[in-house]
C-alpha positions, 0 to 999 in steps of 0.5 A, a space after each residue: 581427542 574425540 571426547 574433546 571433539 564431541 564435548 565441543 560439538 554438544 557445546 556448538 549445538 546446545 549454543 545453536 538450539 537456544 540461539 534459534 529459540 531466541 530468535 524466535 522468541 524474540 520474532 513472536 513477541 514483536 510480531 503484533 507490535 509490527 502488525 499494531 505499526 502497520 494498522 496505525 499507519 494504514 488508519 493514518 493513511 486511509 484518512 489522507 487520501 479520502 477527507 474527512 468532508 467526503 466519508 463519515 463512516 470508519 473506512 477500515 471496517 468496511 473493504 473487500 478483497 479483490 484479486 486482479 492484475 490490474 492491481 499489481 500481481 496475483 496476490 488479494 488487495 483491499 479495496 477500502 470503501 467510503 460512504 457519507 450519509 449512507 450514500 457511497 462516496 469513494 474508495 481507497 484500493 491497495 495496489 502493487 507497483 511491480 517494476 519498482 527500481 528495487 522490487 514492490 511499491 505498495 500503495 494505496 490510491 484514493 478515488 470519488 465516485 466520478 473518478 476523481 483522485 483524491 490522494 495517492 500514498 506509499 506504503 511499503 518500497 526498498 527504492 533507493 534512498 535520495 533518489 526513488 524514495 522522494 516518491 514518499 511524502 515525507 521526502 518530497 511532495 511528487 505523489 501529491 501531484 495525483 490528487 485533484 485528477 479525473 481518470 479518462 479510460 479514453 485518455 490512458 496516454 496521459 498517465 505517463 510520465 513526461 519522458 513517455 509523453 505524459 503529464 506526470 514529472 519524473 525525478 532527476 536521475 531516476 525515471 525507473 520508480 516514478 514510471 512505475 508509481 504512475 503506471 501503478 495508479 494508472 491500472 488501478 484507476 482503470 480497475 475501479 472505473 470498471 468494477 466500482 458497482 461491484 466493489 462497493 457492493 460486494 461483502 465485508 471482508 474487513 474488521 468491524 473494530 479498530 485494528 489496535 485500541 490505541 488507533 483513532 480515526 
């Protein structure tokens, strides 16, 4: 009987230790394939929300980190710049939505020089699906009701949704996700109008190639 018992404990154990190192076979060997996703999507993204017209310089080779609340949490984010004929000309800051419905919105807000947005994307987020999620391009075309406004510090009471009394729509069913988005871009907006000298002239803290070689911007 304890022979049984120790024969079939070595078994579970051996069958535990390869499981693990599968597991971790496996996480290694998709890590760069995840993080490859991850770069093309951002080039892709950087590109939406700064034109072509207004930048003629790789975006994603030129950033400082930043941290600051204003940015959604304690955590640095990327604050991308744009220049165009070597004069500066925009910039593109990660920022963190924390009271999403379902956690973390990760976004990314586009910006000229006179405060202009120029688009907004979502990144990352866990909102419910036909509900927060429209807050994807894909889904629906909410976010792009951000680009083409001018950030007014003195007119913060606007970048509300409207159930607050501000200008931007909420979805039917769900005001928890936009309010968060629109909060969200707001902070960051007014994080850029208060440190954009110092954001555009801070050191690198970017690659100086391309994330992947099969990236093109």
């Amino acid at each position: 009987m304890k022979d049984t018992l120790a024969k079939n404990g070595l078994m579970l154990g051996t069958f535990a230790v390869i499981t693990t190192a599968l597991i971790a076979m496996t996480f290694f060997a998709t890590e760069p394939r995840i993080e490859q996703q991850k770069a093309r999507k951002l080039l892709s993204v950087l590109n939406e929300v700064v034109p072509h017209k207004l930048h003629d310089n790789a975006m994603y080779a030129d950033c400082t980190e930043v941290v600051s609340k204003q940015l959604g949490n304690t955590l640095p984010h990327r604050v991308y710049r744009a220049t165009l004929n070597g004069a500066t000309s925009a910039l593109v800051l990660e920022a963190t939505a924390p009271d999403g419905y379902s956690g973390d919105i990760e976004l990314v807000i586009g910006v000229d020089t006179q405060l202009k947005v120029l688009g907004v994307r979502v990144l990352e987020h866990k909102e419910t699906p036909g509900l927060g999620d429209k807050i994807e391009l894909s889904v629906s075309n909410w976010i792009t009701q951000f680009t083409g406004k001018r950030f007014n510090a003195d007119a913060l009471a606007t970048w509300q949704v409207k159930k607050d009394g501000g200008e931007f729509d909420q979805f039917t069913g769900a005001t928890i996700t936009p309010r968060a988005v629109v909060s969200a871009v707001k902070n960051a907006l007014l994080f850029a109008a208060e440190e954009q000298s110092k954001l555009f002239s801070a050191p690198n803290a970017c690659l100086t190639t391309a994330p992947t070689s099969e990236v093109s911007s």
